[in-house]
C-alpha positions as CSV (number, residue, x, y, z in Angstrom):
1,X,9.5,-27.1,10.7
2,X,12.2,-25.1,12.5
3,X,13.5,-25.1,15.9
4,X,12.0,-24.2,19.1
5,X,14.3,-21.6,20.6
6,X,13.3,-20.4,24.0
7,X,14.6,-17.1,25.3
8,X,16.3,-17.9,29.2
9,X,14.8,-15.0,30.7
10,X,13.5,-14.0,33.8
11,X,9.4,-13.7,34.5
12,X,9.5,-10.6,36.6
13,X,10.8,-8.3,33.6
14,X,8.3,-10.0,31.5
15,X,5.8,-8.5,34.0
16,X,7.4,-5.7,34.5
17,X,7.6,-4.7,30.7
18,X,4.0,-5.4,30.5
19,X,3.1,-3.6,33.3
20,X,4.5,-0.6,32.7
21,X,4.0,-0.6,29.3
22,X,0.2,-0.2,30.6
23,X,-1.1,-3.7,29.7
24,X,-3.4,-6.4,31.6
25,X,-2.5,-9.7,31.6
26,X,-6.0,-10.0,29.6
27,X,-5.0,-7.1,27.3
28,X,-1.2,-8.5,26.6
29,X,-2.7,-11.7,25.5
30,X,-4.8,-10.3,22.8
31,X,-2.8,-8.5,20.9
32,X,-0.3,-10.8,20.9
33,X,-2.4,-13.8,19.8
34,X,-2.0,-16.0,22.8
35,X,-4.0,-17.4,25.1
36,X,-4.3,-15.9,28.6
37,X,-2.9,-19.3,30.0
38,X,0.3,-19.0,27.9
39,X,1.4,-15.8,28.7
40,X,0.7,-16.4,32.6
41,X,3.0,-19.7,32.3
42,X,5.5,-17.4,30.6
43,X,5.1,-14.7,33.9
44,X,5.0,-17.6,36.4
45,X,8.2,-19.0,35.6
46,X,6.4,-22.2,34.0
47,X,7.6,-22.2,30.6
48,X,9.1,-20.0,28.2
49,X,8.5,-17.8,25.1
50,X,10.6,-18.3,21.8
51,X,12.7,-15.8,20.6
52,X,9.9,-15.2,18.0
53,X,7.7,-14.6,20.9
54,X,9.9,-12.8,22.8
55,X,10.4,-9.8,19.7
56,X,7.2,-9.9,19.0
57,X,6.6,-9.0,23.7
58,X,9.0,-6.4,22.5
59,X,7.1,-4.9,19.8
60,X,4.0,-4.7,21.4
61,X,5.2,-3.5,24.5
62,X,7.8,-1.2,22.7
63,X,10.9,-2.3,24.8
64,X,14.2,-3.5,22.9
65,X,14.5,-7.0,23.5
66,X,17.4,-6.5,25.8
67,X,15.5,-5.2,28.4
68,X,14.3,-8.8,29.2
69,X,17.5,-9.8,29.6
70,X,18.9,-7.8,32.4
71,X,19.3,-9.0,35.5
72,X,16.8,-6.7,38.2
73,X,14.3,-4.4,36.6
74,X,15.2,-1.4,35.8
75,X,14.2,1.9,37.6
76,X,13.4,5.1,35.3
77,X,13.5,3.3,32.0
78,X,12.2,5.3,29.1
79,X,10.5,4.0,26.4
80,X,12.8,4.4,23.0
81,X,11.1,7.6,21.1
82,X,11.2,7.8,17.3
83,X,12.9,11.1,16.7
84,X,12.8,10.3,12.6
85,X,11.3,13.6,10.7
86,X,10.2,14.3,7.0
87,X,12.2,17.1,5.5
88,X,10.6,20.2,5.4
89,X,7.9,19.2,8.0
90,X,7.6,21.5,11.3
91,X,6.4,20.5,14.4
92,X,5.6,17.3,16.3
93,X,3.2,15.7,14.6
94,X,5.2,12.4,13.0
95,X,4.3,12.3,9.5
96,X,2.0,9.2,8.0
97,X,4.5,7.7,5.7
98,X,6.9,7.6,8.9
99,X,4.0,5.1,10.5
100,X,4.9,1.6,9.8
């Protein structure tokens, strides 16, 4: 079994990335496959995610894992935008096979 890593960061960007990312507490916990209890100990400063956890915050709330890091939130922060285009396609409409 491998080793428990947690990631030393701070529970107000852990809010903050899931807040403005548009997710309830409620919401955040179910798609990412923990209970409610869990991720509110991770926002209240009473334990921590892994680093396994921590991606997969990132992931779902499509912020690089380096936001969660910093040391205040951040003010206008834009979400990163796939600008990755199929050769020969026109328009904005991101092609299937580019959908992971």
């Amino acid at each position: 079994m491998g080793k428990r890593i947690e990631a030393i960061v701070k529970p107000d960007l852990l809010i903050w990335a899931r807040e403005s990312a548009g997710f309830t507490k409620e919401g955040a916990a179910d798609k990412l496959g923990v209970k409610l209890q869990k991720l509110e100990d991770w926002e209240y400063g009473i334990s921590r995610p892994t680093i396994k956890q921590l991606r997969k915050l990132g992931k779902q709330y499509k912020r690089p894992i380096a936001v969660f890091y910093l040391d205040e939130k951040p003010i206008n922060f834009q979400p990163l935008h796939d600008f990755r285009r199929i050769s020969g396609t026109i328009g904005f409409r991101q092609p299937v096979q580019l959908n992971f």
